[in-house]
N, C-alpha and C positions, 0 to 999 in steps of 0.2 A: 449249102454248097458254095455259096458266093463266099461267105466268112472262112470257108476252108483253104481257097483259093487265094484269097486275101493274105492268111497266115504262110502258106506255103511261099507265097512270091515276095512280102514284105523282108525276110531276113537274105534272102539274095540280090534282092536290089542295093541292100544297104551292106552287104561283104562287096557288091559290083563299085558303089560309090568308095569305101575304104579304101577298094585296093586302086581304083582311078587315082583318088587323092596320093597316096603313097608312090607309085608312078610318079606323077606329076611332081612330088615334093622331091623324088630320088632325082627327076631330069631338070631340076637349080629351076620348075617353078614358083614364082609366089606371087601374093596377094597382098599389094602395096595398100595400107587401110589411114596410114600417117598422112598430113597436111603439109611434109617437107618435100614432098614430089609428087607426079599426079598420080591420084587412087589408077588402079585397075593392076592390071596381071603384068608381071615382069619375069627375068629367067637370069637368073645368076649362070655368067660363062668364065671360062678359066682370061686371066689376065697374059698378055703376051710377053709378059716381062713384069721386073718388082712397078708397084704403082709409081706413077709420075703423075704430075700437076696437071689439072684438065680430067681426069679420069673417077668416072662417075662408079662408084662402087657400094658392093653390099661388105658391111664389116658387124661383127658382133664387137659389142663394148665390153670394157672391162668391169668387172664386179666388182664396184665399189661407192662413197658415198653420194658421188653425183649423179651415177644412176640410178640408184636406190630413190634417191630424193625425185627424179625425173617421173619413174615407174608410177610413185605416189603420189607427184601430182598432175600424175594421164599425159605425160608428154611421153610415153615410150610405153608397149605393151609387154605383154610375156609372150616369151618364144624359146628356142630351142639353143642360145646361147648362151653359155655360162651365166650361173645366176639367174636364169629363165629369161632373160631379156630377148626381148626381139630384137633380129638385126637392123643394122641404121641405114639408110641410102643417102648418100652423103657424096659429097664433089670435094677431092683431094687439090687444097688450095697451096699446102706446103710439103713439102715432105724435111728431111734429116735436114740438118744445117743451117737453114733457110731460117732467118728472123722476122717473125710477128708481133706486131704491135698494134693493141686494142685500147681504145679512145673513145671517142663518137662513133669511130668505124674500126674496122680492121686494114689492115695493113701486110704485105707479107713482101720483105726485104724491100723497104720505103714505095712501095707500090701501095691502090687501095684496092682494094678487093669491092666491086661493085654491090650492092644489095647485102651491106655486112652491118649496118646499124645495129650498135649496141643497142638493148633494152633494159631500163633500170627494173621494170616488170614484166610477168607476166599479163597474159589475156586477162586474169583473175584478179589483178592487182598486188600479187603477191612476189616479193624483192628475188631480184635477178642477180646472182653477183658476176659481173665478165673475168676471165683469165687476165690474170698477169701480164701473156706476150713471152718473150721471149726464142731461144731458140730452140727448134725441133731435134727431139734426141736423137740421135743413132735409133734405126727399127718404130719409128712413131711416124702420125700421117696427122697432119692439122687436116681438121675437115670444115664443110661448108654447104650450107642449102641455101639461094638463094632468097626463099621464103622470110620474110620480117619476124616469122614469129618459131621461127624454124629453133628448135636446142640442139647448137652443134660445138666447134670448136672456141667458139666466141667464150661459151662459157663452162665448156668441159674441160678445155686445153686439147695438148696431142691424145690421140691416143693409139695405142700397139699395133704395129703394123700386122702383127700376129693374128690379130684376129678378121683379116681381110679373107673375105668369103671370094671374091670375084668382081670382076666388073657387072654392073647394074644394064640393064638390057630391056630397057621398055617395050610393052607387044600389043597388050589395048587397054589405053588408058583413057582417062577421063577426063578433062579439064575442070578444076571446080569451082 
């Protein structure tokens, strides 16, 4: 009787959990699991205008070899962004126009961008190469985590303002 009970309530708790999750994933929640901002539950909301400098946002990256190389070696997971990438939570340091220059640190239009140290490696040891610099294209977003060991614009360069999901919106996080 108990086993039968078991069977009957087991596949509706987990169609109750599905369709919670889907819900939540449909109302811009998510689950920050990255080291570039702090783990726990955030909620992707609509931006009040195109991004500007200061504005902490979720963006899917573009498909191609630096995030490929990222994914492979566990700086970036799979998710539901082109090329299966998870989206980035990232702080827009430059946008369009705006001149970057990377050194020891970053730079954006002879300003330094605090907490922007280059790293010639990885946590693993394994060679880091930084961006060029230069300027931001028409439709691009330099980005930026303040974390040390964060993979952001330092050494991806711009990337597509296209693929900006919304502003990033902390709800309970974790400090780690």
């Amino acid at each position: 009787m108990r086993r039968r009970r078991i069977i009957a309530v087991l596949p509706a708790a987990i169609a109750s959990l599905v369709m919670l999750a889907g819900i939540a994933w449909l109302g811009g929640l998510r689950i920050n699991l990255t080291r570039s901002y702090p783990l726990g539950l955030w909620r992707i909301e609509p931006l009040d205008g195109p991004p500007a400098v200061g504005d902490l946002v979720f963006i899917c990256p573009p498909d191609g070899a630096a995030f490929r190389m990222a994914r492979e070696r566990g700086y970036l997971g799979r998710g539901l962004c082109p090329g299966w990438f998870s989206p980035l939570i990232k702080t827009v340091v430059a946008t369009e126009g705006q001149a970057t220059e990377i050194g020891a640190g970053v730079s954006v239009d002879g300003r330094p961008i605090p907490h922007a140290d280059v790293q010639r490696e990885d946590a693993a040891g394994r060679a880091l190469a930084p961006f060029d610099g230069g300027l931001v294209p028409r439709g691009f977003l330099f980005l930026h985590s303040n974390f040390a060991g964060s993979y952001d614009s330092r050494y991806f360069g711009p990337i597509p303002a296209s693929g900006l999901l919304g502003r990033a919106r902390p709800l309970l996080t974790f400090a780690p």
